[in-house]
Every structure is written in structure tokens, then in C-alpha cells.
C-alpha positions in Angstrom: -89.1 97.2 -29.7 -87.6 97.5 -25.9 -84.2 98.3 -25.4 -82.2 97.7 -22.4 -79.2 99.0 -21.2 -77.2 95.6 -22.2 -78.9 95.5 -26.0 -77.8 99.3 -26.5 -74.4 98.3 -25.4 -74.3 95.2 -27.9 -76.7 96.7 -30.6 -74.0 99.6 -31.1 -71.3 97.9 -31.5 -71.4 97.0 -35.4 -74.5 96.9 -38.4 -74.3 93.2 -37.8 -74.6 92.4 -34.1 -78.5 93.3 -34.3 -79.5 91.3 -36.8 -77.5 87.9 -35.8 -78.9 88.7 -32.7 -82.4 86.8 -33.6 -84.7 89.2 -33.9 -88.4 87.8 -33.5 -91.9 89.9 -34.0 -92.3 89.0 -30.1 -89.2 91.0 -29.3 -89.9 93.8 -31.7 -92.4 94.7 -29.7 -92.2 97.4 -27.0 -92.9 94.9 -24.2 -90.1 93.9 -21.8 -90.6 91.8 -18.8 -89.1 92.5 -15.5 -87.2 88.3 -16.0 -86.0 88.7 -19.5 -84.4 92.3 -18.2 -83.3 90.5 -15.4 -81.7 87.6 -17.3 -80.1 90.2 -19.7 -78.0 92.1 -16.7 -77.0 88.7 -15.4 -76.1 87.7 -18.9 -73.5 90.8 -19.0 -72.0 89.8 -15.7 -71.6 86.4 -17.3 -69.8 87.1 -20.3 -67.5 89.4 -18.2 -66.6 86.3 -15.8 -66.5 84.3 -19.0 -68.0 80.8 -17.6 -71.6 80.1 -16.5 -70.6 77.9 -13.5 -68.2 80.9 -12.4 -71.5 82.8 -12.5 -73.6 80.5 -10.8 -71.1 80.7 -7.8 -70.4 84.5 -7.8 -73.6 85.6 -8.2 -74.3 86.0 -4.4 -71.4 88.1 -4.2 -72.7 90.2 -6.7 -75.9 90.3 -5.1 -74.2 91.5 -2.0 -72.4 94.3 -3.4 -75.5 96.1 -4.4 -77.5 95.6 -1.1 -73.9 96.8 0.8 -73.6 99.5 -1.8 -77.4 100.2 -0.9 -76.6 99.9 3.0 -74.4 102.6 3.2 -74.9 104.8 1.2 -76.8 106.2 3.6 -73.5 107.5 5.9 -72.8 109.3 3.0 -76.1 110.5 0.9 -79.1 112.0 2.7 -82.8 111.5 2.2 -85.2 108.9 1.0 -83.8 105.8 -0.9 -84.8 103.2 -2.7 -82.5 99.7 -3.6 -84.1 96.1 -4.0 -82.0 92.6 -4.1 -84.8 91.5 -6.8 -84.9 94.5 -10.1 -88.5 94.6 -10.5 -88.6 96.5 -7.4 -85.9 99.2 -7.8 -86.7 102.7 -9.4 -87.2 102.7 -13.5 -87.5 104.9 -16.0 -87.8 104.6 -19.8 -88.7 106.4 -22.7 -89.9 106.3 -26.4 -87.9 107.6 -29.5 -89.0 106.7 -33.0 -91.1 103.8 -32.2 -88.4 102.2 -30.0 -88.9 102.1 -26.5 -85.3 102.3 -24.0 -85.8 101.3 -20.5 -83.4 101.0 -17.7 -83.5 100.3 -13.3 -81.6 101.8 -10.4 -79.7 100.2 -8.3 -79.9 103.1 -5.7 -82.7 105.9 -6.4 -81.8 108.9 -4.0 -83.7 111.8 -3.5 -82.8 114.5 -0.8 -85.1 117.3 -0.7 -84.5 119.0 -4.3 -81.2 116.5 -5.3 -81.6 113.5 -6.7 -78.6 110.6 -7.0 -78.7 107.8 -9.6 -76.3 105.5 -8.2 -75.2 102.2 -9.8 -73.9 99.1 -8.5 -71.0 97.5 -10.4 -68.6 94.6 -8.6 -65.3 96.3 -9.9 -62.8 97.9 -8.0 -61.9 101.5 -7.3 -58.0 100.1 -8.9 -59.8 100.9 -12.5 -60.5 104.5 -11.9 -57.5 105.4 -9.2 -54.9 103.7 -11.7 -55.6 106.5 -14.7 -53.6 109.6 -14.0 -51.1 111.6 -15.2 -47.1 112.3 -14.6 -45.8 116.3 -13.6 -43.3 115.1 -11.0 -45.5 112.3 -9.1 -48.0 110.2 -10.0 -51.8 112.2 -9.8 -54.8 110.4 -10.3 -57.5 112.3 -12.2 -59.8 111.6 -8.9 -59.9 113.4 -5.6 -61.8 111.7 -3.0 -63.8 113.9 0.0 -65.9 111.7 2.4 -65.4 108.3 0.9 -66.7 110.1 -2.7 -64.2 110.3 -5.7 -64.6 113.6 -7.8 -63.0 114.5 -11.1 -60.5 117.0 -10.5 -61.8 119.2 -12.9 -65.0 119.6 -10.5 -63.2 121.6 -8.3 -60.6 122.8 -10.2 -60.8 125.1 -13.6 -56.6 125.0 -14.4 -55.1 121.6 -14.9 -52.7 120.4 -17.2 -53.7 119.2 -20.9 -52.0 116.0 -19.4 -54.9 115.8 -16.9 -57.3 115.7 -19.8 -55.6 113.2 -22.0 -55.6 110.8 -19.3 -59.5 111.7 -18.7 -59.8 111.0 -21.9 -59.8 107.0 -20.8 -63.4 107.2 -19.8 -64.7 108.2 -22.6 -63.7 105.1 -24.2 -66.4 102.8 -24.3 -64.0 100.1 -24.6 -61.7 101.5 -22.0 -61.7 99.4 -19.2 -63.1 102.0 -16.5 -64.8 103.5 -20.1 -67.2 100.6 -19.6 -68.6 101.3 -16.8 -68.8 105.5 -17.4 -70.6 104.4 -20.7 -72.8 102.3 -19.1 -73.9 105.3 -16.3 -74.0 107.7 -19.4 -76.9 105.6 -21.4 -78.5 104.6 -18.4 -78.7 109.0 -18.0 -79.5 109.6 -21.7 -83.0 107.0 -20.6 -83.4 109.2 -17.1 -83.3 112.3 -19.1 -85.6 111.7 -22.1 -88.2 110.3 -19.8 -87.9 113.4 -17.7 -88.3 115.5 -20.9 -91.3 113.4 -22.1 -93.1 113.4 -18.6 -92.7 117.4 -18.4 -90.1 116.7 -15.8 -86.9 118.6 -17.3 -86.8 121.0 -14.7 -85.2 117.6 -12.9 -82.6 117.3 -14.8 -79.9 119.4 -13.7 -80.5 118.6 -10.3 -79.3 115.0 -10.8 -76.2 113.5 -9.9 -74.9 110.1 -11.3 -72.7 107.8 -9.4 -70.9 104.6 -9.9 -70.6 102.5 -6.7 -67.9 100.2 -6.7 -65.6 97.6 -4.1 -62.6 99.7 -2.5 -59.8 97.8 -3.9 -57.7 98.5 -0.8 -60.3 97.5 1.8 -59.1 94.9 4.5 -61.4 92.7 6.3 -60.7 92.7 10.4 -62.5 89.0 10.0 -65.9 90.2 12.3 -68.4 87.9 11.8 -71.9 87.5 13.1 -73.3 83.9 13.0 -70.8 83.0 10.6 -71.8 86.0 8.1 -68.7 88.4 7.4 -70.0 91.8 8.6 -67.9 94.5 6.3 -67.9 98.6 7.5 -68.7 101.3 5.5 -65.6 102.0 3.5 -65.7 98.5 1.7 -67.9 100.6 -0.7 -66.3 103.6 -2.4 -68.5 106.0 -4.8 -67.4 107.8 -7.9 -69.1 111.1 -8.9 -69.4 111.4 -13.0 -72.0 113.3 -13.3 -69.9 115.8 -15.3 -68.0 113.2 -17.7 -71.6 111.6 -17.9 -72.8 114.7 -19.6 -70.5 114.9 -21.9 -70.9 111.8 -23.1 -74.8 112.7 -24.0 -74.0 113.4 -27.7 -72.0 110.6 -28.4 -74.9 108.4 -26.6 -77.4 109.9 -29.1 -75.1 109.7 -32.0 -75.0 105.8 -31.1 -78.7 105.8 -30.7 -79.3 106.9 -34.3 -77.2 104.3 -35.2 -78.9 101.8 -33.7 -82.0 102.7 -34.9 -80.2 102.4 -38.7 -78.9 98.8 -37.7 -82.2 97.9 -36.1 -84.5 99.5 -39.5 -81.7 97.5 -42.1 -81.4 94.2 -40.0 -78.5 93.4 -42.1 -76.6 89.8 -41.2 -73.9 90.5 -44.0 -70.8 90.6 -43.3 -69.2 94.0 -42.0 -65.7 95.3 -41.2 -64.4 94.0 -37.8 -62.7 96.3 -35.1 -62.0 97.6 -32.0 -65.9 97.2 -31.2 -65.7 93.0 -31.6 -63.4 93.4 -28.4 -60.7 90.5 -28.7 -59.0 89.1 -25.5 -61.5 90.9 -23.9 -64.1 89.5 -21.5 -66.8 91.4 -23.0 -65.8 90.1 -26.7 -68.6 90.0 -29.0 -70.5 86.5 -28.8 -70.5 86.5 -32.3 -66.9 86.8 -32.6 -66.2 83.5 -33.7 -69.1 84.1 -37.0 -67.3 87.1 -37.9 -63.7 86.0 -37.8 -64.3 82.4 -39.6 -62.4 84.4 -42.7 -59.2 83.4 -40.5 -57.1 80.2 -41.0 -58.0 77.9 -37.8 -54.1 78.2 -37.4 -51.1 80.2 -38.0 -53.6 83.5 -38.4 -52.9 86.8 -38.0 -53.9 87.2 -34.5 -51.2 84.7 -33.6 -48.4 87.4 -34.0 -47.1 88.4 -30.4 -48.0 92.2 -29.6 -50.3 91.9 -33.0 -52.6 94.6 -31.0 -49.5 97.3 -31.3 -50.4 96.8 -35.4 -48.2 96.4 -38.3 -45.8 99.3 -39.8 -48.5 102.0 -38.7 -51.2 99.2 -39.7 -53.5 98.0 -37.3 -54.6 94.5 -37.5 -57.9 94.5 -38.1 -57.1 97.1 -41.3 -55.1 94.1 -42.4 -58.0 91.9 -41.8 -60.4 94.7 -43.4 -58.0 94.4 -46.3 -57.9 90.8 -46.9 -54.5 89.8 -44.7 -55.7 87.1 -42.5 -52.9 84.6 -41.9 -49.0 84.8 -41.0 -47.7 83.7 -44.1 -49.8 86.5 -46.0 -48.7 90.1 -44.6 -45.9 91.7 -46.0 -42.3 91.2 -44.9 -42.0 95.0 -44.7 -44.5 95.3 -41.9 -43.2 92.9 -39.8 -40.8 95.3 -37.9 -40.8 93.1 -35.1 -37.9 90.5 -34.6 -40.0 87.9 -32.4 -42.8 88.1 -35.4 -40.0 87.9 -38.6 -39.0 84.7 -36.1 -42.8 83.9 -36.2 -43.1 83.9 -39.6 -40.1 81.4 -40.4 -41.5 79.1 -37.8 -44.4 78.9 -39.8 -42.8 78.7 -42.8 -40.3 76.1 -42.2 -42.4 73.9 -40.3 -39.1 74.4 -37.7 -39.1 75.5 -34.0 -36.7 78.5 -33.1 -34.4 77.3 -30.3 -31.9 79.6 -28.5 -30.1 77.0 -26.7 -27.5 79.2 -25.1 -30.0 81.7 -23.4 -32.1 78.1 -22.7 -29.2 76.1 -21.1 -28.3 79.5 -19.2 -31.6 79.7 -17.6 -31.3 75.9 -17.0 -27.9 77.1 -15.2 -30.2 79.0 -12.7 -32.0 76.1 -11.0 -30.8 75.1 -8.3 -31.2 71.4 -6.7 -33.6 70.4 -5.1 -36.5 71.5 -6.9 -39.9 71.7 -5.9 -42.5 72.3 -8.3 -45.1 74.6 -7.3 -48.8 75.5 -7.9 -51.8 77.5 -6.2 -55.2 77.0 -7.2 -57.3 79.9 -5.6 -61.0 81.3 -5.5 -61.3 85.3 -6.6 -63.9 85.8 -4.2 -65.6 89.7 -5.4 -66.5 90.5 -1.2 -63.6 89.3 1.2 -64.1 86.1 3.3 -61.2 85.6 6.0 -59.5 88.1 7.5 -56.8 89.9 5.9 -58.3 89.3 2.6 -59.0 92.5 -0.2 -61.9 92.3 -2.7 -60.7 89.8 -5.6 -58.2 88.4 -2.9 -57.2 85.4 -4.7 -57.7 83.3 -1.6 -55.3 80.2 -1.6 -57.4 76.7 -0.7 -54.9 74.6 -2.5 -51.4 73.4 -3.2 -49.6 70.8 -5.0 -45.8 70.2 -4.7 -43.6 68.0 -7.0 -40.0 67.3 -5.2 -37.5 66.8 -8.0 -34.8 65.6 -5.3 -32.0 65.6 -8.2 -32.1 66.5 -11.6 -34.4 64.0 -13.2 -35.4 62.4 -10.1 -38.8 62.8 -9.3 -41.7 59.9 -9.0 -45.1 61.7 -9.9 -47.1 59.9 -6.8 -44.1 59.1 -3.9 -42.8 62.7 -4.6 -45.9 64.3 -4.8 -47.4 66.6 -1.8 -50.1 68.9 -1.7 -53.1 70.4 0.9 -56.6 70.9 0.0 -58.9 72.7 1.8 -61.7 70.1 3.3 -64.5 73.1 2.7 -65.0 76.5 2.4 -63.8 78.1 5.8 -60.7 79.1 6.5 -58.0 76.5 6.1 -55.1 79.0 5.2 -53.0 78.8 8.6 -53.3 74.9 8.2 -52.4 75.4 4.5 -49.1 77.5 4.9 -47.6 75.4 7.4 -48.1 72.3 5.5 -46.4 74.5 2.4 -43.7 75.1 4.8 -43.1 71.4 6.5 -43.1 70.4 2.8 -40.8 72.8 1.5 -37.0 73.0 2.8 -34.7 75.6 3.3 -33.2 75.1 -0.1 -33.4 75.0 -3.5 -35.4 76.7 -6.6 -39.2 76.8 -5.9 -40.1 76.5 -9.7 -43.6 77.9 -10.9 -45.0 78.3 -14.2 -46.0 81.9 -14.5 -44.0 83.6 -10.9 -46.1 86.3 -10.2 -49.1 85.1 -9.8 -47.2 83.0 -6.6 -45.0 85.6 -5.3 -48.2 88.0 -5.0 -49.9 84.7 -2.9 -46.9 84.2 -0.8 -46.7 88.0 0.1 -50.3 88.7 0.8 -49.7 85.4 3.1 -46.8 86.6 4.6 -48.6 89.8 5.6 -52.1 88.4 6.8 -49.6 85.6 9.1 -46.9 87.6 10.2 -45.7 84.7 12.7 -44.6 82.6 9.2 -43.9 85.9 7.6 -39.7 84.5 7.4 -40.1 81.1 6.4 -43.0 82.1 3.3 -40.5 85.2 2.5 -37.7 82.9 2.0 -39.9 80.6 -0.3 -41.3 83.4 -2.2 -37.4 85.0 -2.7 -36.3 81.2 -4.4 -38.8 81.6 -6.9 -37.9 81.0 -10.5 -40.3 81.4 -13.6 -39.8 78.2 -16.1 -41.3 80.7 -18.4 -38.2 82.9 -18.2 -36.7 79.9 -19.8 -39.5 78.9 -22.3 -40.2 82.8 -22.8 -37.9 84.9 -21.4 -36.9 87.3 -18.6 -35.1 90.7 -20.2 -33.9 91.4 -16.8 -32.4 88.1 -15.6 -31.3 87.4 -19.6 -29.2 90.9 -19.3 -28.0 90.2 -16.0 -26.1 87.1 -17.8 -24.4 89.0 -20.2 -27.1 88.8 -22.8 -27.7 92.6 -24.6 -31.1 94.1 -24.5 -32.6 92.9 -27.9 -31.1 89.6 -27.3 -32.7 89.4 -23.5 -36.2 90.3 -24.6 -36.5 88.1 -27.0 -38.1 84.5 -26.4 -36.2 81.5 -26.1 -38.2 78.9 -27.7 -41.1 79.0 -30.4 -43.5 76.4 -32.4 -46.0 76.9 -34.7 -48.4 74.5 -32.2 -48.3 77.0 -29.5 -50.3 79.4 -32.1 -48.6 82.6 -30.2 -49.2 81.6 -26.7 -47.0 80.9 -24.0 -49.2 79.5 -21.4 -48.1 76.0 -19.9 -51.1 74.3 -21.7 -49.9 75.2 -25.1 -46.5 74.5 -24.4 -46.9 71.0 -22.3 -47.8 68.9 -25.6 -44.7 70.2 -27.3 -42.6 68.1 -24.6 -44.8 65.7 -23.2 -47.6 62.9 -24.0 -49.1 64.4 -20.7 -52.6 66.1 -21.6 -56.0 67.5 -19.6 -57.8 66.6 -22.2 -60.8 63.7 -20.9 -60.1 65.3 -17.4 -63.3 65.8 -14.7 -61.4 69.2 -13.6 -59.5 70.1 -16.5 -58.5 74.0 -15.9 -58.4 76.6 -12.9 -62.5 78.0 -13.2 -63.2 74.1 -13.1 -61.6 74.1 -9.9 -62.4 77.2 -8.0 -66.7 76.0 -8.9 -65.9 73.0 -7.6 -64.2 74.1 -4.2 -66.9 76.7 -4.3 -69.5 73.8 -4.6 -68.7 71.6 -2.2 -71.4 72.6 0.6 -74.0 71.8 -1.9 -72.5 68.2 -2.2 -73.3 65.5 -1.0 -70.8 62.6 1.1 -70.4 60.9 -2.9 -70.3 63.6 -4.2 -68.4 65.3 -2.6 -65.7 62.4 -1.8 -65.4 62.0 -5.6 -64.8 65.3 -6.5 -62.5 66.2 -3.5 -59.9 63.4 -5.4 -60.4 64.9 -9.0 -59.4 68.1 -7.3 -56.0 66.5 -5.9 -55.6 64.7 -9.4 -55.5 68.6 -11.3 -53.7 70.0 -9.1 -50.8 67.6 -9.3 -50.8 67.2 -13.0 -50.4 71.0 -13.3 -47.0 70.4 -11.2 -46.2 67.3 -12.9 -46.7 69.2 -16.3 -44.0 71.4 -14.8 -41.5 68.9 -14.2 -42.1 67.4 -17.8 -41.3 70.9 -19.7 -38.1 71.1 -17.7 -36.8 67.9 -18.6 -37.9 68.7 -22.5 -35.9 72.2 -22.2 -33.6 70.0 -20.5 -33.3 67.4 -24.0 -33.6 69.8 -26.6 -29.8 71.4 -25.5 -28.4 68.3 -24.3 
């Protein structure tokens, strides 16, 4: 049997994933080719973007990172390298315990003189390592970065706090979110190191370092290009040392590979306890999540309490699950110490919706006519296209506006504006001042969710300095319709409201199955639906806008409309909540 990096990852997680996993003599053996090794690292990258269109249309990004990563790591590492776009030509080792052979590839194989560096490619940002620190006074991150390389404190320094090492901690949780990636590094060493020990290489060993390569989050492109090709410097790449954290790691990596070798020797498909290892909410949740957790209702179950992740009086959730509680009505009053999930609970068992319609008709109090109903669709781009732009920038290529002119007075065609971008250059100086003809000097801009627009305007206001005022002004009359449907503790508080009265929401039904977002909420107050829709949710839009060079004038033409159709019912969706907040306290 072969084992890649991405099976050890998923064979570990639980006795069961293995054998639901599909096990045929064919893969038993202990051949692997170069494609289905290939398809499996792609396959991770899917599941993490969560949508194999979204994949189809980042995957050249990702495919960039590693040749950049490759490219410079050369003003940084000495020697001889060796980094391929295609896997089958990039460094490998493997190595065979008990019958089972484990196999990984390089990204980056460096050797200079008697050093060797292992350096792999991942498309996250540096934001996952920098942002796990500690607190004395200020702020300190558990990294120290010399020449573009981050190092663990503890590599060049012996006395640090025990809160230094609680925060380090972090990374040697697989399920962490920088944890994942140290993992990763640490099995992909455990492979290195046993087929050094098997090919009477040890000696090796301790002169190799391991490295994680990933986009600096704070890089800003100047917007060079060369025939139309963004050409990035050297510090879009940043480069973590772990080879210390990596060795640590080496006996839990071997404790996990005798247990994959139990899982793999039992092939058992019963049922087993679920966990932290089945990753919900998560983008690398288990793909068999849904076979596991059919012992839940298909509504009202346990995982629809809010905050149901904090646990239950000193009871996690998936103990309760373990234990046979799996819907709202079934867990005990006493460990609902919660106010919004006691409220929960009633919902459910009255069939009734919670309304506070004095901290709903005081947000209502806060709008202010005209209104103009406002949404960005955007494309997360992993490598930074237009100048300005960060890795991830979520790069604005359309709006649509709904102009409620008085309350209740809005037409859903006559009142509707928008811009979409006519391809994929940069449209964005066309884009704000349409936003800004369209908009006037006042009024509430509503939005359904206000930071995700505030954080557009700003980074717009900042990359366009000459309409810096007027997209400063917009951003400052944002309100949040959530803060009315939800709730804003600090707005709610500023009103007179106390504390536990502010925090808690405004408005709950059972049919919004404890979430809040606008497409749960929309049937609730309106006939209005996406359902039967060509684009029918953001990751539909950003492939499409992403696709249009491949399209052709039908295509294209037809596709370029169902665009302008989703975007406006997202802001006519909007302006049907509000007037449903609006009945529901007349």
C-alpha cells in the first residue's frame, strides 16, 4: 500500500475514514503513480477552496506561488536547487514500514555544500503564523524574521515566557489553522528521515532544515507588468523556519503512523465516535462528514445552537453527540447556560419566532432616508493582480445599488444601478466613480454583513487616494441590517440597552437552523428565492467573472446579464428584509 502525504493526513483522522475510503487490491498495492499523487495534492487544495470551479480557476495561481517561491529562493538560500511546475519532476523520497510504503515530493530541494533545505510551497499567508503570539505589555509574535526568514523565538533565545510556549503550542495542533500546515511539513520530514535511515543516509539528517514558503500577507503590488504579466519582487514570498517545532512533532507523527497502520490492518466502516478530527465549519471537514453525522435530525439539531463549539455546561458537543444528544429539544435544560440557546430551544419548541421589537424598531430608528442598498461581488485572487492589491485582495469587479428614495419606495428595475466589469483587467477606477455618481451625499448605505464593505471601501480609498473623501464618506454611512436582524452590542448599548440585553439577537426562527446569513433569513420575509438561478451564490460569480476570457460572444453576452441579475437580487433581497423588520413591529 502507498501512502501520500494527503492519505496520512485523512487516514489518521478516525478508524473509519480508511475503510469508507474504498479500498481496492489495486490501491493496496505499493505502486503510486506520479497522476494519481498529483490528483491527490490538487484534491487537498480543492477541499480547502471548497468548490471544484473555484479550483479550476485558482489553480494557476497556485501554480505560480510555487515557481515564485522556487524563483527566489535563491536571494535568500545558496547552492544547487531543484523546483518543477509538473511533481513528477521535483525531488522525492519515500520509505517502507511494515509492508506500507509512504512517499512524499519537494517543492524546493536545496542543497548548499553540507546543508540541505526542504522547502514547501503552500498559497496561505504569513497572517496565520504572525497572528499567534503572546501578551507581556505588547503584542509579541512567537516569530522573529532575519532576511525575509521567520524563526521561532526559541531558536535564538533559551529564556521566554511559559506564555511564549502556550501560544507555540498552536502549531502543534494538527487542526490549528497554521497547525496544518506545520503538520503537514512534520510528515512530509518523518518520510525524508526514514528513507535517509533506510538508505544508510542518517548522517543527513541533522543537517536538514525544513521550511514552509508562504505569500507575505502585507505585500503590495507597484502594478509592473511585462507584456501584460504582473512581475512581483522578492518579498511577495516570505519563508518560515520549523525545523525545530518539526522535530518535535516526530513522535506524535509516528504515534499516528501506528495508528494508521491499525485502521488500515482492521478496515472497519462501523460507526465510530465523532470529534474534533471530522473538522466541522472547516474547509478541510471530513468528506464523509455527512455519513457519519446522519444520527442528527435534518433540522433543529444540535449543531444549530449558536456558539455550540464553546460546549454545553463543561460538555463539548460532540460528547453530547458521543452520548446520544443529537437534537435541540434533547439536551438538558441545565446545560443550556446560554440565554440566546434557552431562547433557541423555545423557538423550537413553540413553533414561535422570538421578536424583540423595541431593540428592532430602535435599529429601524437608525436608517436614515434615502437608502441605498449595497453589494460587492469580488474575486480573492491568491497572487495580486492590479496595483495596490495584497495576496487574497478581495478585488471589487462589481456592484449593485437599490435606491429606496423613501421609506417603502423603491422599483426593483427603474431604481436599480450597478457596474460590472466588461473582463478581467482593471476596471476599478471606472467602478468607484460610477459607485460614487450613483450614490449621494446622504443617507444610510445599507449592507447585509458591513465589514466585509467597509474593508472594500477602505482598501479603495487607499489604492485611489484622489476619491479617498467621497468613498470615506460612503464607507462612514454604513449600517449593518444584521445589527437589526442579529444585533450590534455596541450600537444596542449606545441606545440605552444594558450589556446582556445588547448582545443578544433581535429576531430568531426555527427555519434559519442557527444561521444568520441573508439567505437563510430572506425566505422568512419574502417569496424572493435563488433557488432555479444560473448564478445563484458568490463562488458562482467570481468563476464566472473569472471565465469570461474563455467565452465566447454567446457565451459570454449571456452570462455577463445572469451576472447583473444576481447581483441585483442580493440588493433587492435587502430591501425585502427591511420592509419585513419593518411589518413585524408596525
Amino acid at each position: 500500500m502507498a501512502i501520500t502525504k494527503t492519505k496520512f493526513i485523512n487516514y489518521t483522522r478516525c478508524p473509519r475514514f480508511v475503510a469508507l475510503d474504498d479500498l481496492k487490491d489495486d490501491v493496496l498495492s505499493n505502486d503510486i503513480s506520479y497522476l494519481e499523487y498529483i490528483k491527490e495534492e490538487q484534491a487537498e487544495l480543492l477541499k480547502e477552496e471548497g468548490n471544484d470551479e473555484q479550483m479550476e480557476v485558482m489553480l494557476p495561481y497556485y501554480n505560480e506561488v510555487e515557481i515564485l517561491a522556487g524563483k527566489f529562493a535563491k536571494n535568500y538560500f545558496h547552492g544547487t536547487f531543484k523546483y518543477a511546475y509538473n511533481t513528477f519532476e521535483q525531488e522525492s523520497f519515500d520509505c517502507k514500514i511494515n509492508g506500507i510504503r509512504y512517499i512524499c515530493y519537494v517543492d524546493i530541494y536545496n542543497e548548499d555544500d553540507d546543508t540541505f533545505n526542504i522547502i514547501e510551497v503552500k498559497a496561505t499567508t504569513s497572517k496565520k503564523f504572525l497572528s499567534i503570539g503572546y501578551k507581556e505589555e505588547d503584542f509579541t509574535s512567537i516569530f522573529e524574521k532575519k532576511n525575509n526568514i521567520y524563526h521561532l523565538l526559541e531558536d535564538n533565545n533559551e529564556s521566554l515566557p511559559k506564555k511564549y510556549y502556550q501560544a507555540r503550542n498552536k502549531l502543534l495542533n494538527r487542526y490549528d489553522e497554521a497547525g496544518h500546515y506545520v503538520y503537514d511539513l512534520a510528515i512530509q520530514r518523518y518520510i525524508i528521515e526514514n528513507d535517509l535511515k533506510q538508505n544508510n543516509q542518517a548522517n543527513k539528517i541533522d543537517k536538514i532544515h525544513y521550511y514552509l514558503a508562504v505569500l507575505n500577507g502585507d505585500y503590495i503590488f507597484d502594478g509592473k507588468y511585462e507584456k501584460g504579466i504582473p512581475i512581483y519582487s522578492s518579498d511577495i514570498i516570505t519563508y518560515f523556519d520549523l525545523t525545530s517545532i518539526t522535530k518535535e512533532y516526530q513522535k506524535i507523527i509516528d504515534q499516528d503512523r501506528i495508528k494508521l497502520e491499525e485502521y488500515v490492518a482492521r478496515l472497519d466502516k462501523n460507526r465510530c465516535e465523532v470529534g474534533e478530527f471530522c473538522e466541522n465549519k472547516k474547509s478541510t471537514k471530513c468528506p464523509y462528514f455527512d455519513l457519519c453525522f446522519d444520527i442528527l435530525p435534518k433540522k433543529n439539531s444540535i449543531l444549530t445552537y449558536l456558539d455550540n463549539h464553546y460546549g454545553f455546561n463543561k460538555k463539548t458537543v460532540y460528547e453530547l453527540i458521543n452520548n446520544g444528544v443529537t437534537s435541540m429539544l434533547e439536551i438538558d435544560d441545565k446545560d443550556l447556560t446560554r440565554e440566546k440557546n434557552k431562547i433557541q430551544k423555545q423557538v423550537v419548541k413553540n413553533h414561535l419566532p422570538y421578536i424583540d421589537k423595541e431593540k428592532i424598531k430602535d435599529g429601524l430608528k437608525q436608517i436614515i432616508y434615502p437608502v441605498y442598498h449595497l453589494d460587492f461581488e469580488t474575486f480573492p485572487c491568491p497572487l495580486p493582480r492590479f496595483k495596490g492589491e495584497k495576496p487574497y485582495t478581495q478585488s471589487v469587479f462589481q456592484f449593485s445599488l437599490h435606491v429606496e428614495k423613501e421609506m417603502g419606495v423603491c422599483d426593483k428595475i427603474k431604481d436599480h444601478y450597478g457596474y460590472l466589469a466588461k473582463d478581467n483587467l482593471d476596471h476599478r477606477k471606472d467602478l468607484i466613480e460610477e459607485l460614487i455618481k450613483d450614490i449621494g451625499n446622504k443617507g444610510t448605505i445599507l449592507v447585509y454583513n458591513e465589514s466585509f464593505e467597509k474593508n472594500r471601501l477602505k482598501e479603495l480609498a487607499l489604492i485611489f487616494p484622489q476619491y479617498k473623501k467621497e468613498l470615506l464618506n460612503i464607507k462612514d454611512r454604513v449600517f449593518d441590517l444584521m445589527n437589526i436582524v442579529k444585533t450590534n452590542t455596541k450600537l444596542y448599548e449606545s441606545l440605552g440597552y444594558s450589556k446582556d440585553e445588547a448582545a443578544l439577537f433581535n429576531y430568531y426562527h426555527e427555519d434559519m437552523q442557527g444561521s444568520f446569513s441573508i439567505k437563510k433569513i430572506l425566505p422568512l420575509f419574502s417569496d424572493l428565492t435563488y433557488q432555479g438561478m444560473d448564478i445563484a451564490n458568490g463562488v458562482d460569480a467570481l468563476v464566472t467573472y473569472a471565465k469570461f476570457k474563455q467565452m465566447d460572444k454567446k457565451e459570454y453576452e449571456y452570462k455577463y446579464q445572469k451576472l447583473v441579475e444576481y447581483c441585483l437580487q442580493d440588493t433587492w433581497a435587502m430591501y425585502e428584509i427591511l420592509n419585513g423588520l419593518r411589518k413585524i413591529v408596525k
